[in-house]
VEXDREN-2710 file (C-alpha; in Angstrom, 1 decimal):
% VEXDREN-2710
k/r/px/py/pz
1/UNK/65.0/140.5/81.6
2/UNK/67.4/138.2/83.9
3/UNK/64.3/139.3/86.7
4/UNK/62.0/137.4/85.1
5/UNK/64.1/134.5/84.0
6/UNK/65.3/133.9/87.4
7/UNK/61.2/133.8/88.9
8/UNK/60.8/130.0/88.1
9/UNK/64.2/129.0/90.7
10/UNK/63.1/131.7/93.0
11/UNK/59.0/130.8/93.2
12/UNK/60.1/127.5/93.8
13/UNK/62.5/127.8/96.3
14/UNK/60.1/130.5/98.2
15/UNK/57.8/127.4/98.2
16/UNK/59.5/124.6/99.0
17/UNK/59.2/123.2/95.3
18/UNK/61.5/122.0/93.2
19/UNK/62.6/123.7/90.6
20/UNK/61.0/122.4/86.6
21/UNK/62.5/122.6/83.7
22/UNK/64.1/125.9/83.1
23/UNK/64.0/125.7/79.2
24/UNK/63.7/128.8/77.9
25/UNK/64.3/130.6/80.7
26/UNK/67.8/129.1/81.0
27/UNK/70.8/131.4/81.4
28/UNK/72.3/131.9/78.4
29/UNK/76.6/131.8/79.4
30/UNK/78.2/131.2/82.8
31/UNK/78.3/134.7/83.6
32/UNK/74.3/135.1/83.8
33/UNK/74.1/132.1/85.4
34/UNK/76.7/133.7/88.3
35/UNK/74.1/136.9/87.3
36/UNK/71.1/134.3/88.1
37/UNK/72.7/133.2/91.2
38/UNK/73.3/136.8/92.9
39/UNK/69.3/137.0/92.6
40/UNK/68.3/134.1/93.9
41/UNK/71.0/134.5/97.4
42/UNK/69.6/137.5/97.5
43/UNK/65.9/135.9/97.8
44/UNK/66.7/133.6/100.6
45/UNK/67.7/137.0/102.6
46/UNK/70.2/135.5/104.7
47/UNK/73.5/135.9/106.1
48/UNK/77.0/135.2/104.5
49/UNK/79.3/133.0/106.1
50/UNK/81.6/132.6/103.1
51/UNK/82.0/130.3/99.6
52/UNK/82.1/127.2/98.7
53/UNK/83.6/125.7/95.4
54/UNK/82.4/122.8/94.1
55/UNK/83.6/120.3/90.9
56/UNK/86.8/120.4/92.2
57/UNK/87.6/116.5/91.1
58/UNK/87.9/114.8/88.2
59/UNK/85.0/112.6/89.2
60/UNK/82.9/115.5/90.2
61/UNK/83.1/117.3/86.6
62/UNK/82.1/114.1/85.2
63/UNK/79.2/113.7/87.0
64/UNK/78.0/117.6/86.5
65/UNK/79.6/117.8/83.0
66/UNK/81.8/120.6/83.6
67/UNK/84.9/121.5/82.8
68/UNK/85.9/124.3/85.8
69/UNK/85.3/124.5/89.4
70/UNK/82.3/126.6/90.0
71/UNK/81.4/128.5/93.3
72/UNK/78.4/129.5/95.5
73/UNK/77.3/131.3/98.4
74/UNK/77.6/129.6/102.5
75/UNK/74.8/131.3/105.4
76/UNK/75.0/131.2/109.3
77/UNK/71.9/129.9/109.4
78/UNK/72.5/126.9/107.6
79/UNK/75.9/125.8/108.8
80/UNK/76.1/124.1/112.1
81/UNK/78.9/122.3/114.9
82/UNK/79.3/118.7/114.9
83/UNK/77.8/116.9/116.1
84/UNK/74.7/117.8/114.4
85/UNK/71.9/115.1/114.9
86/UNK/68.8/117.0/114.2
87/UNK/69.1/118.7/111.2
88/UNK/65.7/119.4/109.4
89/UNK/66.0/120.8/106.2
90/UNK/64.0/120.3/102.9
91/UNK/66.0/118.5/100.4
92/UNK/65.5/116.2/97.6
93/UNK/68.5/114.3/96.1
94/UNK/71.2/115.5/98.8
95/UNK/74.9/114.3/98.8
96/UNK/77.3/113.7/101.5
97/UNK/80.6/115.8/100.7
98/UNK/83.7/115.4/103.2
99/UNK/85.9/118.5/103.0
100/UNK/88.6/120.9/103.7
101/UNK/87.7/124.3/104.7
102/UNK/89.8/127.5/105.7
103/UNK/89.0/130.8/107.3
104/UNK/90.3/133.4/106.2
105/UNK/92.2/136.3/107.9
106/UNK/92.7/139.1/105.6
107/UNK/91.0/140.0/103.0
108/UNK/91.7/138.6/99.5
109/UNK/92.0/141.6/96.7
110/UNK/93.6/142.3/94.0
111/UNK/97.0/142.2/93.8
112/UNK/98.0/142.8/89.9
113/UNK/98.7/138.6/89.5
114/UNK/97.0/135.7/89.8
115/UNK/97.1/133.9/93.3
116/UNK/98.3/130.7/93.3
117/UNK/98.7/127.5/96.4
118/UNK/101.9/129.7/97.7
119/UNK/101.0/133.2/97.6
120/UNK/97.5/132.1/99.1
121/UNK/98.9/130.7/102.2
122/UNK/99.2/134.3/104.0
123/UNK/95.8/134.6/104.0
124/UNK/94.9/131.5/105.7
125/UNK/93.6/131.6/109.4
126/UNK/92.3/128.0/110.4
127/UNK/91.8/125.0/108.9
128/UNK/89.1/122.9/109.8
129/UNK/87.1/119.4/108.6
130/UNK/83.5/120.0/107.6
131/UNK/80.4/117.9/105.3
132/UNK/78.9/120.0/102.8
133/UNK/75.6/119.1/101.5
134/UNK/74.6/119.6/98.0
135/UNK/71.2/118.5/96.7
136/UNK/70.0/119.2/93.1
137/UNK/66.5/120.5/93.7
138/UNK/65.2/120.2/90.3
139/UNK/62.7/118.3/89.2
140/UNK/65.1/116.5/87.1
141/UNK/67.5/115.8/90.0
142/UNK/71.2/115.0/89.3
143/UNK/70.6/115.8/85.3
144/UNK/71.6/119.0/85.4
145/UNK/74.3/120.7/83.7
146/UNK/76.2/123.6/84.7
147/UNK/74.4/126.6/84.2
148/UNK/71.3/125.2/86.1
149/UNK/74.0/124.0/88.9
150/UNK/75.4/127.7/89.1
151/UNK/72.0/129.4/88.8
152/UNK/70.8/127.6/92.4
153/UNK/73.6/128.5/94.3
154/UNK/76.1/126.2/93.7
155/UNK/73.4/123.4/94.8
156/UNK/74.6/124.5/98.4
157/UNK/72.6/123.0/100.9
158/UNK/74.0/123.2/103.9
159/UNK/77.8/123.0/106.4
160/UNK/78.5/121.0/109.5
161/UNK/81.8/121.7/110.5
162/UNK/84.5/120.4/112.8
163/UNK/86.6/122.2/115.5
164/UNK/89.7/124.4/113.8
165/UNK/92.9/124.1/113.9
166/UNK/95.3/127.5/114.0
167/UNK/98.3/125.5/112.6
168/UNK/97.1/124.7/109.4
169/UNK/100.6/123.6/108.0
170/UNK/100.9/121.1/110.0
171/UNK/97.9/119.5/108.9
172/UNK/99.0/117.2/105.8
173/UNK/96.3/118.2/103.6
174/UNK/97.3/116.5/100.4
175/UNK/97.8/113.0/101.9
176/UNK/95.7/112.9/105.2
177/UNK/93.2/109.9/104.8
178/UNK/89.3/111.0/105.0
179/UNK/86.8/108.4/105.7
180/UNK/83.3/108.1/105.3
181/UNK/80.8/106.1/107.4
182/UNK/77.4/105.3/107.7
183/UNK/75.5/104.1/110.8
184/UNK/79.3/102.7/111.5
185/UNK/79.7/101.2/108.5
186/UNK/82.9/102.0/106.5
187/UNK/81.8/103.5/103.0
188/UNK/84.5/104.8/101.3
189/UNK/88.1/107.7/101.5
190/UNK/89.1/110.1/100.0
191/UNK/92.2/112.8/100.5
192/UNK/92.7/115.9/99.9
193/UNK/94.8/115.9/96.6
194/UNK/91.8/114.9/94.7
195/UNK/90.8/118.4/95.2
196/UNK/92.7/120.2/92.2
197/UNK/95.5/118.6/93.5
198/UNK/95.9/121.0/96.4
199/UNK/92.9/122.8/98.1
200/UNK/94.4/126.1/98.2
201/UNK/94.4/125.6/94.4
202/UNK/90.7/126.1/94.8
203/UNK/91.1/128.7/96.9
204/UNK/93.2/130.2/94.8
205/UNK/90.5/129.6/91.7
206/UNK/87.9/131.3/93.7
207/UNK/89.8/134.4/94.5
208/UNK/91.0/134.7/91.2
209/UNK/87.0/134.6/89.8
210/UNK/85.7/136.9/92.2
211/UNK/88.1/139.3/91.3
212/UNK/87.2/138.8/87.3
213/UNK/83.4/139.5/89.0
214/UNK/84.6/142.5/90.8
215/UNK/84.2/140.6/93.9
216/UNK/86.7/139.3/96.6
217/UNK/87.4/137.1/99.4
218/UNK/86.8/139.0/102.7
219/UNK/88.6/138.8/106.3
220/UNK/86.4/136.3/108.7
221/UNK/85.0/134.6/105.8
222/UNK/85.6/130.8/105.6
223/UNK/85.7/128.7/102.3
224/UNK/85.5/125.0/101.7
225/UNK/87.0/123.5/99.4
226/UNK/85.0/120.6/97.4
227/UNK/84.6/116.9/98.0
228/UNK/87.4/114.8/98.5
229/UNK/85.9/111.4/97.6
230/UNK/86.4/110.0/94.6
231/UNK/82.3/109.3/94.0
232/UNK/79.4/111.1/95.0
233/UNK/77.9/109.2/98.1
234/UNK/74.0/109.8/98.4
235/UNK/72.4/110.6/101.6
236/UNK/69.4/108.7/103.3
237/UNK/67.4/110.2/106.2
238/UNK/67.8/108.8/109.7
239/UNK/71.5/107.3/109.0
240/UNK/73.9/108.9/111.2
241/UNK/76.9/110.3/108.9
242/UNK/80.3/110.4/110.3
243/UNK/83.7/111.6/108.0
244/UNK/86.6/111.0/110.2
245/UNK/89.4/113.3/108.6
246/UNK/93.3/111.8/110.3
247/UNK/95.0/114.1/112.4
248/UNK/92.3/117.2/111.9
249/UNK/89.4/115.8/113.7
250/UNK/85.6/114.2/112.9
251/UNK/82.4/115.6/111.5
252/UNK/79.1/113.8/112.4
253/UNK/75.7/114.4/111.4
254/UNK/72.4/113.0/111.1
255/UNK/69.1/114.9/109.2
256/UNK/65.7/113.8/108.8
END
């Protein structure tokens, strides 16, 4: 049944289309839409990098009208070093997300509690600045809701990241300004305690739902964290996009 749900994201996608209405064909709970998601990574047939977890901010569950993070699926072959000035990629409503991402050393299982910001910290590698991408490639844009953000992957686009850094507690991730610009032009900040307060809270969230999915974090894999701006900034072809994160490094990009 989910099978032939899940054809109208998957047709689309396959054809560079964006995605109708899926009225009746809408998952019915947030586990089938995690169930929906799981098919449609599966069509794009590439490789895992990791996770990312989005509507980590207040402002961000606004906007999306959720009340939880939620999480989705990062590939090689769509995350790239800054500075990355040609990046082609079909999107429709895309957004510019400055964020904190981790790599992980060890894998994240069960351990009979829930992980939290300090028991977490073990398992961190590298920290590292990166700009995620979203884009809502509905025909509806920005209007949808959660299920139809979960179902399509977390509305993952695409990852330009930043050079790492091995000492990731000396990097002050809750207060460390993080500012946007466009073409040079200042835009807006944001910090990293707008993301659940801590991002290794989100970490924490993810591990903690992938184990409820019989899932888990796994050694190598990297996981960013969700936007750190405190409103979603949209992105316009041929702009060059820079987020300068304080004492962790700068992330640059341009697509078209």
């Amino acid at each position: 049944m989910i099978e032939e749900k899940i054809k109208t994201i998957i047709n689309s996608r396959k054809k560079n289309l964006l995605i109708p209405n899926l009225e009746n064909n809408m998952p019915t709970d947030v586990d089938e839409a995690y169930l929906f998601q799981e098919e449609v990574v599966k069509s794009f047939n590439l490789n895992s990098v990791g996770w990312k977890v989005g509507c980590t901010t207040e402002m961000a569950q606004k906007f999306s009208g959720m009340s939880e993070p939620f999480s989705g699926v990062m590939f090689s072959e769509t995350t790239y070093k800054s500075p990355k000035l040609e990046l082609s990629l079909y999107m429709n409503k895309p957004i510019i997300e400055p964020e904190i991402c981790f790599e992980i050393k060890e894998d994240i299982v069960d351990i009979g509690e829930l992980y939290n910001s300090t028991n977490i910290k073990k398992y961190i590698k590298t920290i590292f600045p990166v700009i995620e991408i979203v884009d809502a490639r509905y025909e509806k844009g920005w209007e949808i809701k959660a299920l139809e953000t979960i179902s399509d992957n977390g509305v993952h686009s695409c990852l330009i990241k930043g050079e790492a850094i091995s000492n990731w507690e000396s990097y002050d991730r809750l207060n460390s300004e993080i500012n946007l610009y466009v073409d040079n032009k200042f835009i807006c900040s944001g910090r990293g305690s707008n993301v659940l307060n801590d991002p290794l809270n989100s970490i924490s969230w993810l591990a903690n739902k992938l184990i409820q999915r019989g899932k888990f974090i796994k050694t190598g894999e990297i996981i960013t964290t969700g936007n750190t701006l405190d409103k979603p900034i949209f992105a316009e072809k041929n702009t060059i996009i820079s987020a300068k994160f304080d004492a962790l490094g700068e992330v640059t990009m341009r697509y078209s």
